[in-house]
DOZA-400177 format. One line per field, with one value per residue (C-alpha): x, y, z; residue in one letter; chain; residue number from 1. Coordinates in nm, 2 decimals, m for minus. Example, Ala and Ser with C-alpha at 12.3 -4.5 7.8 and 13.67 -1.06 7.14 Angstrom:
BEGIN
px: [1.23 / 1.37]
py: [m0.45 / m0.11]
pz: [0.78 / 0.71]
rest: [a / s]
kette: [A / A]
nr: [1 / 2]
This chain:
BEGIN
px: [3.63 / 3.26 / 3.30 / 3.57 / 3.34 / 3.10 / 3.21 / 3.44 / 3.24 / 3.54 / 3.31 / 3.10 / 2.99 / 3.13 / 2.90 / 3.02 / 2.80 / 2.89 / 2.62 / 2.45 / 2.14 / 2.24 / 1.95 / 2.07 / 1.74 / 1.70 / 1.62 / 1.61 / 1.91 / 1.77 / 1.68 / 2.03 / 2.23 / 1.99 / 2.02 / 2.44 / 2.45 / 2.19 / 2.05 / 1.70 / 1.82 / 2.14 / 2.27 / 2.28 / 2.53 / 2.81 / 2.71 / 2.94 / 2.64 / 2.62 / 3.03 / 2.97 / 2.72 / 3.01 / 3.27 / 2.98 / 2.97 / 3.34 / 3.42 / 3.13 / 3.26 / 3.62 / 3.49 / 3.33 / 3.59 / 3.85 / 3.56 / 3.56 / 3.91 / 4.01 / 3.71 / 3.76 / 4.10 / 4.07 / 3.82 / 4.08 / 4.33 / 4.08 / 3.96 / 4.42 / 4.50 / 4.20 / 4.29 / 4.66 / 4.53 / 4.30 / 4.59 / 4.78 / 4.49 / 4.51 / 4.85 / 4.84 / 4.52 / 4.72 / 5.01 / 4.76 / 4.53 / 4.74 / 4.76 / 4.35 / 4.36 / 4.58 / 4.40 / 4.07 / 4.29 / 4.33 / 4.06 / 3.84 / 4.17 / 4.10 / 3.72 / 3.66 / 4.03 / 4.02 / 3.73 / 3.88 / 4.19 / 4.04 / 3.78 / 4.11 / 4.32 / 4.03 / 4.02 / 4.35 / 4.38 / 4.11 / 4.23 / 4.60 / 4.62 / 4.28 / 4.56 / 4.79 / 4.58 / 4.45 / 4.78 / 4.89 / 4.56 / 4.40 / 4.66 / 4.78 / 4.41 / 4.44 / 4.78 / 4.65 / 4.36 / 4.60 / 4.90 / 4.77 / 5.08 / 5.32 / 5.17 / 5.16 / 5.54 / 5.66 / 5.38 / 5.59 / 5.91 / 5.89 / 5.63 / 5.78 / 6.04 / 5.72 / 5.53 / 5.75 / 5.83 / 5.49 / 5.44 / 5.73 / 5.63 / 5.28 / 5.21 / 5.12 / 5.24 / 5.60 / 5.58 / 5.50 / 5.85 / 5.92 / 5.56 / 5.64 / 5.95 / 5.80 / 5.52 / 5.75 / 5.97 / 5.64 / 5.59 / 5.29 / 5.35 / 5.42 / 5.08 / 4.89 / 5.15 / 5.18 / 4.82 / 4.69 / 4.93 / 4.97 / 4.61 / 4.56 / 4.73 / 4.48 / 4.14 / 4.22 / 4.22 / 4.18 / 4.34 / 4.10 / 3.76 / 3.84 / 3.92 / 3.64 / 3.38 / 3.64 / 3.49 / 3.21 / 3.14 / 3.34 / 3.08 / 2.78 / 2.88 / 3.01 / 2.63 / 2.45 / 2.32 / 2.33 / 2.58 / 2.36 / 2.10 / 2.16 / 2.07 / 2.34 / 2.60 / 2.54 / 2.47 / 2.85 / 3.03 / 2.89 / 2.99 / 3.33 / 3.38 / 3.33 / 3.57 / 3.81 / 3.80 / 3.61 / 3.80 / 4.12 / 4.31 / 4.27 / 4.48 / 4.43 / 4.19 / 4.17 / 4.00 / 3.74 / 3.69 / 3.60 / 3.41 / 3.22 / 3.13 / 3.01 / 2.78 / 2.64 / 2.54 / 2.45 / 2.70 / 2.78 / 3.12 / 3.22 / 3.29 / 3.54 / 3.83 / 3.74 / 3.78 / 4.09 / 4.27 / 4.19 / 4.26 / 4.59 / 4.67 / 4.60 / 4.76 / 5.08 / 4.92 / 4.66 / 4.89 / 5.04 / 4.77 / 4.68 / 5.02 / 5.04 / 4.67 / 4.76 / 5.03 / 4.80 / 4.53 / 4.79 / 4.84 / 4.43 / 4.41 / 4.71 / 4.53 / 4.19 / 4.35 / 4.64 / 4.51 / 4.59 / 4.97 / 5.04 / 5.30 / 5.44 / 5.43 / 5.58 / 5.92]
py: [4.03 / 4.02 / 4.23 / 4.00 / 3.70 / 3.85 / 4.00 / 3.66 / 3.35 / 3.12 / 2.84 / 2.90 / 2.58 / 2.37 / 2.04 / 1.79 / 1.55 / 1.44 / 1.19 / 1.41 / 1.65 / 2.04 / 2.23 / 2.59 / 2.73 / 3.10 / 3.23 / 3.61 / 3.76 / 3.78 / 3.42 / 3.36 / 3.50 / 3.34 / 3.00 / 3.07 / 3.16 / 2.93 / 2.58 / 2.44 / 2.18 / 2.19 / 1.86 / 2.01 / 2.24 / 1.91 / 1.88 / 1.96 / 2.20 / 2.45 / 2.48 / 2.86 / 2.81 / 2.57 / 2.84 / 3.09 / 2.86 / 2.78 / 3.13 / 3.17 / 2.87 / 3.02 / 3.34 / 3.18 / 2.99 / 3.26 / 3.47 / 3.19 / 3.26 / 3.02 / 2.81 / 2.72 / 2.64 / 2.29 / 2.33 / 2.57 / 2.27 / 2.02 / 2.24 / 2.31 / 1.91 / 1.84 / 2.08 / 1.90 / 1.55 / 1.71 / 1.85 / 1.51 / 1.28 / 1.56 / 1.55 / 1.14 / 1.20 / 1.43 / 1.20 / 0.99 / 1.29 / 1.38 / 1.01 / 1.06 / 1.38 / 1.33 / 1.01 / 1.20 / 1.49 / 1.16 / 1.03 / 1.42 / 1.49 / 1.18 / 1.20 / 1.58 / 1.66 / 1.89 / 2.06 / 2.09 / 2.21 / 2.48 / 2.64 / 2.63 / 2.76 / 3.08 / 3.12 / 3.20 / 3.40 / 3.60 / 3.62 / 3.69 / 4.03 / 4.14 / 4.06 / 4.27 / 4.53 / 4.54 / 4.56 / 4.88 / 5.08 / 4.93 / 4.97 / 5.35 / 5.47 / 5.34 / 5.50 / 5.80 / 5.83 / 5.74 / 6.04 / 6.16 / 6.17 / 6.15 / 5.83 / 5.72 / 5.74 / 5.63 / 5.32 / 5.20 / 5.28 / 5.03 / 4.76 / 4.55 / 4.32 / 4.23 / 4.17 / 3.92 / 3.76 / 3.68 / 3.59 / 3.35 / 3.18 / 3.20 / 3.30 / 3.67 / 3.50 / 3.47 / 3.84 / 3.99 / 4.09 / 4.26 / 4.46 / 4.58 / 4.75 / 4.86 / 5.01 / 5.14 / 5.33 / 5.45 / 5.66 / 5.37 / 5.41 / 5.14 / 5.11 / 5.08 / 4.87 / 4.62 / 4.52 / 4.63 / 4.40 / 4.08 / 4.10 / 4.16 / 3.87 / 3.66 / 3.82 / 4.07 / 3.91 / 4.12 / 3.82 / 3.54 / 3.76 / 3.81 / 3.41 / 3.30 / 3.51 / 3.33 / 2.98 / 3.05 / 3.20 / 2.81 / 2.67 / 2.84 / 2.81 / 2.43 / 2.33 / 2.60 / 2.85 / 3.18 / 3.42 / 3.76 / 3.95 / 4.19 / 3.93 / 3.70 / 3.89 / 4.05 / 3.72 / 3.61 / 3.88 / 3.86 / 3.50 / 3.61 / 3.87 / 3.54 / 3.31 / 3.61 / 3.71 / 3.41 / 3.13 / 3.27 / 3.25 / 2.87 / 2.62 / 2.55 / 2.77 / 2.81 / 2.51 / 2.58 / 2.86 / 2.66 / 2.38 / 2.76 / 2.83 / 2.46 / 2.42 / 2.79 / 2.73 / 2.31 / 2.17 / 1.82 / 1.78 / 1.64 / 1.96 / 2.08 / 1.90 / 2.15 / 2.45 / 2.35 / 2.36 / 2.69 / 2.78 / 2.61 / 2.80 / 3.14 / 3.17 / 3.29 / 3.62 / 3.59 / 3.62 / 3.89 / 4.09 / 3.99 / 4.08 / 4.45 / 4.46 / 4.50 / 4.77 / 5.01 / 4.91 / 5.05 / 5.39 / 5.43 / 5.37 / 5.66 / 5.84 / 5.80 / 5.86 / 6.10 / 6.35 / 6.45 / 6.51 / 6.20 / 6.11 / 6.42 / 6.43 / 6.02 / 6.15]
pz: [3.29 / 3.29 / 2.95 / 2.79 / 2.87 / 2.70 / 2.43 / 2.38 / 2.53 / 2.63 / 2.56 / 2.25 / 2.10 / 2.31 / 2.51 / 2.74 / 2.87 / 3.21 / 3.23 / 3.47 / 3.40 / 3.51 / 3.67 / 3.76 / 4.00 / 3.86 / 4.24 / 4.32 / 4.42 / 4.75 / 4.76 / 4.65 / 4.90 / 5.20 / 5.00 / 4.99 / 5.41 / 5.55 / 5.56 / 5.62 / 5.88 / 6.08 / 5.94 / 5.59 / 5.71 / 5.64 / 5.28 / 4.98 / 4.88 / 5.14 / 5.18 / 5.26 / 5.51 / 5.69 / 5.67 / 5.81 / 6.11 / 6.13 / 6.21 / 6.47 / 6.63 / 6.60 / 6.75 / 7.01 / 7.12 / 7.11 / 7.37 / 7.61 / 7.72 / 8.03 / 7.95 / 7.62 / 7.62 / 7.60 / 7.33 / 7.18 / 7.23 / 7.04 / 6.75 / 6.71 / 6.73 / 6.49 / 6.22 / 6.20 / 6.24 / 5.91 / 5.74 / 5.76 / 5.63 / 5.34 / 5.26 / 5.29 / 4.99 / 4.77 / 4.76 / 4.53 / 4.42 / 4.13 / 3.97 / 3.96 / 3.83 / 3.57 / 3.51 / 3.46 / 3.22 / 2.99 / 2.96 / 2.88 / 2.65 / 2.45 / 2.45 / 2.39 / 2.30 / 2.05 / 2.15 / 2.51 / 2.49 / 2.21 / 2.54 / 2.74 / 2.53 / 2.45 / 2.81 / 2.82 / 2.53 / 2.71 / 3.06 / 3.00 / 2.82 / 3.09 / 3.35 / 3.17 / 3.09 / 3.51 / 3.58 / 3.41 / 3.39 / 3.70 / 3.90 / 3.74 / 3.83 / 4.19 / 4.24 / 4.08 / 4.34 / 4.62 / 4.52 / 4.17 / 3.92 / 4.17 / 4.33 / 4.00 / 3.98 / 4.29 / 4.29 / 3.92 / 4.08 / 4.33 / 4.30 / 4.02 / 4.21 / 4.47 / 4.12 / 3.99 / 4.27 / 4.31 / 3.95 / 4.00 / 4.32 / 4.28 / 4.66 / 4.76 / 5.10 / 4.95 / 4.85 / 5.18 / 5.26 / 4.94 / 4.94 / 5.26 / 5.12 / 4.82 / 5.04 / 5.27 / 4.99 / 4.83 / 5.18 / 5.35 / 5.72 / 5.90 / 6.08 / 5.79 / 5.53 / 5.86 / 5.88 / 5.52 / 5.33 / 5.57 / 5.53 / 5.22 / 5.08 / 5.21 / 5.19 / 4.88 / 4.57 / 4.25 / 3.99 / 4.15 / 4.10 / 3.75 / 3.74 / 3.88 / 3.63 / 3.39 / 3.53 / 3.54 / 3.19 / 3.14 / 3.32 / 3.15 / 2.85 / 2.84 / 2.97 / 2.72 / 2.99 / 2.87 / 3.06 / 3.03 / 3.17 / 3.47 / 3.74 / 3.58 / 3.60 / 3.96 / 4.10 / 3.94 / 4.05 / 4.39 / 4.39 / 4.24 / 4.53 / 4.76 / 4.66 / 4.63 / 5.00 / 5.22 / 5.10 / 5.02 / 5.34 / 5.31 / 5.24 / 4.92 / 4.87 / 4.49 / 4.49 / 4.79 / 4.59 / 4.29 / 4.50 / 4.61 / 4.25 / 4.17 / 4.50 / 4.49 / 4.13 / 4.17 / 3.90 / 3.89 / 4.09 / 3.73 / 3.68 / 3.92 / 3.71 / 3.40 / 3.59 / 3.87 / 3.54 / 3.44 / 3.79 / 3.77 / 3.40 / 3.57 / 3.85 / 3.81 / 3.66 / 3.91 / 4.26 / 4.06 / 4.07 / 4.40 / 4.52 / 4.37 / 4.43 / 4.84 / 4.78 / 4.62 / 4.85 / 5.10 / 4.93 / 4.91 / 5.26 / 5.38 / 5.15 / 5.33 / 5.66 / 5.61 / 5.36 / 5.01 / 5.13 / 5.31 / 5.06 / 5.10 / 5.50 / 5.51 / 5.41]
rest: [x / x / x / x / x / x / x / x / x / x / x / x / x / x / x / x / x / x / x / x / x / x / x / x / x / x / x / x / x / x / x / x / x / x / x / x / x / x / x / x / x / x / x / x / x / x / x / x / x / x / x / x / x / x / x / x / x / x / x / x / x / x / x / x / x / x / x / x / x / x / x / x / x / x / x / x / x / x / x / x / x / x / x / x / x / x / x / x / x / x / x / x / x / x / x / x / x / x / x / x / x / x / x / x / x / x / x / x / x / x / x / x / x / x / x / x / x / x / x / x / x / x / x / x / x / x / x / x / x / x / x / x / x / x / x / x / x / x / x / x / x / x / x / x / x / x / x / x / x / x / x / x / x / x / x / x / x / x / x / x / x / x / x / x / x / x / x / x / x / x / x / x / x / x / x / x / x / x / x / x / x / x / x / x / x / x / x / x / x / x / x / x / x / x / x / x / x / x / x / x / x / x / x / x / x / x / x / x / x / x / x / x / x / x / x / x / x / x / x / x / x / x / x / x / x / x / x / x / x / x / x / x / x / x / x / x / x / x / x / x / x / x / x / x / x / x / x / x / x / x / x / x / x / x / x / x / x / x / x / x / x / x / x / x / x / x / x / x / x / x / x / x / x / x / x / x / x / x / x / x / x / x / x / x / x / x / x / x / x / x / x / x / x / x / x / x / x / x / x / x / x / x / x / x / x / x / x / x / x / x / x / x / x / x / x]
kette: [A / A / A / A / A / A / A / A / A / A / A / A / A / A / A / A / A / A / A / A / A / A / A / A / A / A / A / A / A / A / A / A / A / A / A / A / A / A / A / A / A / A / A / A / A / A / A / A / A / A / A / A / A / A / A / A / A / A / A / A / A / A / A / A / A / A / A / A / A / A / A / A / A / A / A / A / A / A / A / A / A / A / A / A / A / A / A / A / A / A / A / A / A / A / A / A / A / A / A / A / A / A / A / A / A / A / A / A / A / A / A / A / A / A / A / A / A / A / A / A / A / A / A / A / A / A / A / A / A / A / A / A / A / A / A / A / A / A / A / A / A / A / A / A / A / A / A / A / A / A / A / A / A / A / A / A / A / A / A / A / A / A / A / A / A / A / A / A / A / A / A / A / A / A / A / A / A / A / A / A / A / A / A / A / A / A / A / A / A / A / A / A / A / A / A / A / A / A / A / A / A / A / A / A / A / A / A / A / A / A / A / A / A / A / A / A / A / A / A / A / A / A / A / A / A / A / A / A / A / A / A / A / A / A / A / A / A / A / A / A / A / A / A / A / A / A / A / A / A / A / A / A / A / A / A / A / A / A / A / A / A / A / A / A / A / A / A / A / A / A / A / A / A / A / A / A / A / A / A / A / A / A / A / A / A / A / A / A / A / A / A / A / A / A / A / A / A / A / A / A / A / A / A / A / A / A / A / A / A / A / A / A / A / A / A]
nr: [1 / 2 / 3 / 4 / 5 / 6 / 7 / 8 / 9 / 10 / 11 / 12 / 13 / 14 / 15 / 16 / 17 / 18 / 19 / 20 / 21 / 22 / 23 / 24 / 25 / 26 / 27 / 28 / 29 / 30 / 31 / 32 / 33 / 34 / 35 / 36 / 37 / 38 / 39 / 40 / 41 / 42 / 43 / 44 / 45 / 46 / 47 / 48 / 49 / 50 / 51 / 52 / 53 / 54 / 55 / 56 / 57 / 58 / 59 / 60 / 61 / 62 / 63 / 64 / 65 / 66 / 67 / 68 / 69 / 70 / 71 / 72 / 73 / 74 / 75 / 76 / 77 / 78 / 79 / 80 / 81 / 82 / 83 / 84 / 85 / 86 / 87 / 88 / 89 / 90 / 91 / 92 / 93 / 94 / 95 / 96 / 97 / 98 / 99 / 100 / 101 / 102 / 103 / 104 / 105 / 106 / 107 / 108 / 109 / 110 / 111 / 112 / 113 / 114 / 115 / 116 / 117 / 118 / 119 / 120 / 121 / 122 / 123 / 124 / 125 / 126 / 127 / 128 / 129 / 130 / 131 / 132 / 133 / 134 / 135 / 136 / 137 / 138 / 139 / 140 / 141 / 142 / 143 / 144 / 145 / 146 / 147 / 148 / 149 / 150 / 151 / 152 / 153 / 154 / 155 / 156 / 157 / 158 / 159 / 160 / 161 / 162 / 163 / 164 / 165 / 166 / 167 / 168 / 169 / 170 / 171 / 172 / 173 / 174 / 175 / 176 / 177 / 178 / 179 / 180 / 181 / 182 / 183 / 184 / 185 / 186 / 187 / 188 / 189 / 190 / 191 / 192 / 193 / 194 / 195 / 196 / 197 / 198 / 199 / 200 / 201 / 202 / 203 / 204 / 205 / 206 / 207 / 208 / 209 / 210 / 211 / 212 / 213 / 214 / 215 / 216 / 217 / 218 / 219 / 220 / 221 / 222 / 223 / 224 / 225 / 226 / 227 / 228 / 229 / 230 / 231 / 232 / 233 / 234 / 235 / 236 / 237 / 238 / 239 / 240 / 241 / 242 / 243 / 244 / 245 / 246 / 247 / 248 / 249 / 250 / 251 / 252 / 253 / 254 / 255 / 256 / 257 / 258 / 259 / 260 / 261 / 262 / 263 / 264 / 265 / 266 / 267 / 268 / 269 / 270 / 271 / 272 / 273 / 274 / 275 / 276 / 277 / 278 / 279 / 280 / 281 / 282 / 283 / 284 / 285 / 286 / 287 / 288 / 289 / 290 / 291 / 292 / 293 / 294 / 295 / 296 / 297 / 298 / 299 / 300 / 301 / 302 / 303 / 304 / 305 / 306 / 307 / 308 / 309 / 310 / 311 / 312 / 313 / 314 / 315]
């Protein structure tokens, strides 16, 4: 994707002024990922700029909690009623969410319409057929490392009904059951296709790191920052890996992920409506590869643990 952004700028010529001035810092890589994992003060830790630094502590917390055993049951309890109290003041927000959404859609469509919809409709021009082409040759070279030609063979032979289901649904989560079968007619044993997949669908995300180089090379080039240079491109990718593995297993986390990229980088919030939508006009290719994505992560690990002739010694 990074190469497909660059050799075909999603965004080339096009300027939208927010009404807000964009000031990307140009920190050290280094400086980066301390910036990205830490706050000066601890009340910082609550603002919409430092989200990773609140999911850092979350799972501390989380940890902790879970260490404290008899103790911190009632802690335990808390933290449980407070994330469904949460959950309900969110679903009472997104009953109304999509009449401001859509009403913000109009009003860029009739503004920057044409000019819009034409970034959009590169971006998908661009990420469609790099999903396609991950999909057959990504996935072939995995299988190929996991049971050479014959991995190859059996990985085809199976993982298509998983693949469209997912396509369909749009949830790796709805194509657990089928990945397990396909995993466990490819030759997986149970030990590993039982944790490696499960997990997988929520912290493995091949389809969401190539979207979110997509939105950002959106993001560069719709305020004129120039997507190049070696640091550039590091610094995106590490961001992509992010929002691929940390945020995924969230509710909603597509968009976490995209709040991620928007706070990491310090673009106006005004932006986050631009690229939900390119999230949103993604992902059904994108949970594919996610989905198939954990099945040959499956064979690469039997590989790793039962030798070049694990296929042969599963059946």
């Amino acid at each position: 994707m990074v190469i497909g952004v660059t050799l075909y700028p999603p965004a080339t010529g096009l300027t939208i002024d927010l009404g807000v001035k964009v000031n990307i810092d140009h920190l050290k890589t280094s400086e980066q990922i301390v910036k990205a994992f830490s706050t000066p003060d601890f009340i910082d830790i609550l603002s919409k700029g430092n989200m990773l630094a609140l999911i850092v502590f979350s799972i501390l917390v989380g940890l902790a909690t879970a260490s404290s055993g008899h103790k911190g049951r009632v802690f335990s309890e808390f933290l449980s009623s407070g994330n469904h109290v949460m959950m309900k003041l969110i679903s009472y927000i997104m009953y109304y969410a999509p009449i401001g959404l859509c009403a913000y859609f109009a009003y860029f469509i009739g503004t920057y319409g044409p000019d819009l919809l034409g970034s959009y409709f590169k971006a998908m021009i661009l990420y469609y057929p790099a999903a396609i082409l991950y999909f057959f040759l990504g996935f072939s070279g995995y299988a190929y490392i996991a049971g050479q030609f014959t991995g190859v063979k059996t990985f085809w032979r199976n993982i298509i009904p998983p693949s469209i289901t997912a396509l369909a649904t749009g949830s790796s989560m709805a194509a657990i059951p089928l990945n397990l079968e396909a995993a466990k007619r490819i030759g997986v044993p149970e030990d590993i296709r039982e944790i490696i997949i499960p997990i997988g669908a929520t912290i493995h995300m091949d389809g969401s790191c190539l979207a979110a180089i997509l939105k950002i090379a959106v993001l560069f080039g719709i305020f004129n920052i120039s997507f190049s240079g070696a640091e550039t491109v590091l610094t995106a990718m590490g961001i992509a890996l992010l929002t691929g593995t940390v945020v995924s297993g969230i509710p909603a986390g597509g968009m976490i992920g995209e709040l991620l990229i928007i706070s990491l980088y310090g673009f106006p919030l005004e932006a986050f409506p631009i690229i939900t939508m390119i999230g949103t006009l993604v992902d059904p290719p994108a949970t594919m590869l996610n989905s198939a994505g954990d099945n040959v992560v499956s064979m690469i690990v039997s590989r790793m643990l039962g030798g070049k002739n694990w296929m042969t010694n599963s059946k």
